[in-house]
Backbone bond lengths (Angstrom), bond angles and torsions (degrees), N, CA, C in turn:
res aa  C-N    CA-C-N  psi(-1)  N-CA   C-N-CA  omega(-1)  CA-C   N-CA-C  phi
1 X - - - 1.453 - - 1.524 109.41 -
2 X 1.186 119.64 128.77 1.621 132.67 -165.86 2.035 85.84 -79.66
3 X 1.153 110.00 138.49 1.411 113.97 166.01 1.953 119.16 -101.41
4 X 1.177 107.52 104.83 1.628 108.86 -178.93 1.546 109.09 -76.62
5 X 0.979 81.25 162.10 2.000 88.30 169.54 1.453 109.54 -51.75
6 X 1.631 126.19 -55.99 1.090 102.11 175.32 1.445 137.85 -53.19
7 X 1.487 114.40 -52.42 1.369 101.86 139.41 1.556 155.51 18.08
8 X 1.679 84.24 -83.74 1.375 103.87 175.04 1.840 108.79 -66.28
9 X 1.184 115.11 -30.00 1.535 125.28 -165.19 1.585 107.76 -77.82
10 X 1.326 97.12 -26.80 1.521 104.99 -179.61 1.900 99.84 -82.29
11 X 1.340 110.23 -53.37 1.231 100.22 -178.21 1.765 128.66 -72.59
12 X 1.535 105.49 0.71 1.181 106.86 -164.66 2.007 103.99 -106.35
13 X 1.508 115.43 10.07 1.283 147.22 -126.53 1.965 86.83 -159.50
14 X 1.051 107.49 -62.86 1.364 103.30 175.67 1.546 93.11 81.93
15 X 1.441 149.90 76.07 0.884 166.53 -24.66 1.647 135.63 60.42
16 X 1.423 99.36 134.69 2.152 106.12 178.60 1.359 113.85 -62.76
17 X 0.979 128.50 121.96 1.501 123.56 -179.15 1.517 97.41 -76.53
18 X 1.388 93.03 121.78 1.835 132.06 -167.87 1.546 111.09 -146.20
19 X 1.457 90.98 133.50 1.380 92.72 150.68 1.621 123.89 -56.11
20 X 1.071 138.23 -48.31 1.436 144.18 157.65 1.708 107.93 -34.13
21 X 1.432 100.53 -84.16 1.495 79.12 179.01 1.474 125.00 -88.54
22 X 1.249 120.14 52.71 1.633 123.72 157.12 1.330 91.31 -88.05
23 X 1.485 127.18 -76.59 1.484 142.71 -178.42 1.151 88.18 -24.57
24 X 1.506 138.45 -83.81 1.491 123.24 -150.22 1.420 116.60 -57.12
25 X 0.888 105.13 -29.36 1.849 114.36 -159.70 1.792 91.60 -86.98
26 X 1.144 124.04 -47.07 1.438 121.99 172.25 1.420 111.76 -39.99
27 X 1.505 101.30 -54.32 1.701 109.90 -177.98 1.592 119.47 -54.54
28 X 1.689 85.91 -47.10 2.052 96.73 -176.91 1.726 116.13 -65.62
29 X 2.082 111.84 -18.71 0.996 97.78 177.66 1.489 106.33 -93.24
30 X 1.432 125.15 -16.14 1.275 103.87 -173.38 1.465 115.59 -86.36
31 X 1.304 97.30 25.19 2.139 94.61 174.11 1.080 95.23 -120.16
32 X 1.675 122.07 20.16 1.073 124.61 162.11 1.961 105.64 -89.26
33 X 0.949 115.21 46.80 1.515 104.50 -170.17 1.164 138.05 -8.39
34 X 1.766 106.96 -51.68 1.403 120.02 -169.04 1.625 112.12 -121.65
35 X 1.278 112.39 30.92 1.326 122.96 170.63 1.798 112.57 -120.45
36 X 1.370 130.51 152.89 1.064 119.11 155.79 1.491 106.37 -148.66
37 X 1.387 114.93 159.56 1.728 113.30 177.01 1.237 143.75 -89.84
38 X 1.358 127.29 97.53 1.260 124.30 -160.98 1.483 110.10 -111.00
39 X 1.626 105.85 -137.33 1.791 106.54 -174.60 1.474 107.33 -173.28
40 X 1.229 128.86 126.34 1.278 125.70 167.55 1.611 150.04 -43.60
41 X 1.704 106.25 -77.65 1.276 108.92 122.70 1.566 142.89 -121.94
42 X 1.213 109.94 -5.19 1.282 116.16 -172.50 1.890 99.50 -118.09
43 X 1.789 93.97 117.72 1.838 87.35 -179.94 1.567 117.89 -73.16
44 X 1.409 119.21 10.39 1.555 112.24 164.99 0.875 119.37 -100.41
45 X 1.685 129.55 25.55 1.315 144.32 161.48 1.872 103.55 -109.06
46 X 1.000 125.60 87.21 1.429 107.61 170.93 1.444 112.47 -99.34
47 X 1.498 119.02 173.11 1.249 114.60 -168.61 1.645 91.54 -154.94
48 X 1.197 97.49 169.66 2.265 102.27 -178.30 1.774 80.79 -114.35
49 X 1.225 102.22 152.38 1.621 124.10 -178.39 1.595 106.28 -152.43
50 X 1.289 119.32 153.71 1.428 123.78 -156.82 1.929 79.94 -98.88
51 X 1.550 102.81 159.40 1.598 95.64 -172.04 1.426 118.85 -67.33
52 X 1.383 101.12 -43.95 1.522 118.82 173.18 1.420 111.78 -48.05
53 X 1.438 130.27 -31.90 1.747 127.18 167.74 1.549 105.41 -87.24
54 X 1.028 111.00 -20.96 2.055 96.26 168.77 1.629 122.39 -91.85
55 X 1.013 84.06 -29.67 2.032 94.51 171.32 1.699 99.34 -85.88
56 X 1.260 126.27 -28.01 1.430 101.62 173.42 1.513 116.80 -67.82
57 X 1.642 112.53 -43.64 0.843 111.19 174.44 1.691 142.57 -115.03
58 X 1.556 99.80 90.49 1.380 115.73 -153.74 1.525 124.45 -57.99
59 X 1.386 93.83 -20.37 1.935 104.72 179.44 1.096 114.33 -123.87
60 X 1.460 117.08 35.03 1.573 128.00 152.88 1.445 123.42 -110.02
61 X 1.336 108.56 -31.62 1.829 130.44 -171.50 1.667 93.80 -133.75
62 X 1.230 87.60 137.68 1.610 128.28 -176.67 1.600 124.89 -107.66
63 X 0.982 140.69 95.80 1.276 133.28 -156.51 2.169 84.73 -76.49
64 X 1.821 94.51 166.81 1.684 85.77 177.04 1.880 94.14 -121.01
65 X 1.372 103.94 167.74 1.468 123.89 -172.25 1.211 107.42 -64.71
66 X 1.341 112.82 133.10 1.716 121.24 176.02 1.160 125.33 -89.77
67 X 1.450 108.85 -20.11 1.646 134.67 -160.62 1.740 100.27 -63.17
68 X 1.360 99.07 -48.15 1.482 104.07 -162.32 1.554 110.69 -102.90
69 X 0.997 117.92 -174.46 1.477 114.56 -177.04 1.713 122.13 98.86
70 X 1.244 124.82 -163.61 1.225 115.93 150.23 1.533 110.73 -64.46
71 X 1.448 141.71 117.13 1.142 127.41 162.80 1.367 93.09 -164.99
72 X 1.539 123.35 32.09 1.904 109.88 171.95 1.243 124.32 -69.57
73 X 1.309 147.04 162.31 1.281 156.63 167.36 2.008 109.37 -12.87
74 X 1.265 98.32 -53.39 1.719 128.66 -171.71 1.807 91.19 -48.65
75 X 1.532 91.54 -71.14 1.673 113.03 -177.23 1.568 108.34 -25.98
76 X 1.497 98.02 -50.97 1.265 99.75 -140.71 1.694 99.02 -91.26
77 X 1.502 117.19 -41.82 1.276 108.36 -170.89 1.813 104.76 -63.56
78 X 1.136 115.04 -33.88 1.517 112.17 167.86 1.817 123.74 -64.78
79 X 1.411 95.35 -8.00 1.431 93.40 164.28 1.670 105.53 -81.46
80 X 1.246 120.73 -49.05 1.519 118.39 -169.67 0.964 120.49 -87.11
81 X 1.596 129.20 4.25 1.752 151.38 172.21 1.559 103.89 -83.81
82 X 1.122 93.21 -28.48 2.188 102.91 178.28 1.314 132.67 -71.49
């Protein structure tokens, strides 16, 4: 099973992977401004990293795929309706 960011947000949150809580956890990370969630080497380990330590270091941390996962049209306008 490929692990997406949402995914990862649910497991990194310790949380049911839901439509419900994808939306929340999307919300709680983006008032995270200057953090985002990536993974070292293994994507069923995720971790939050400040941007400036994942963009410094590009071949240690892995950002994960957005494309897939919970993230359809539905998902999303109810993320920004909230």
């Amino acid at each position: 099973m490929k692990i997406t960011r949402d995914h990862a947000l649910c497991a990194l949150f310790c949380e049911e992977f839901n439509e419900q809580n994808v939306i929340l956890l999307r919300k709680r990370l983006e008032k995270m401004n200057d953090f985002e969630i990536c993974y070292e080497s293994d994507p069923a380990k995720p971790v939050l990293l400040p941007l400036r330590r994942l963009y410094g270091n590009p071949t240690n941390y892995h950002k994960y795929d957005i494309v897939e996962g919970i993230n359809d049209k539905q998902v999303v306008e109810k993320f920004y309706s909230t």
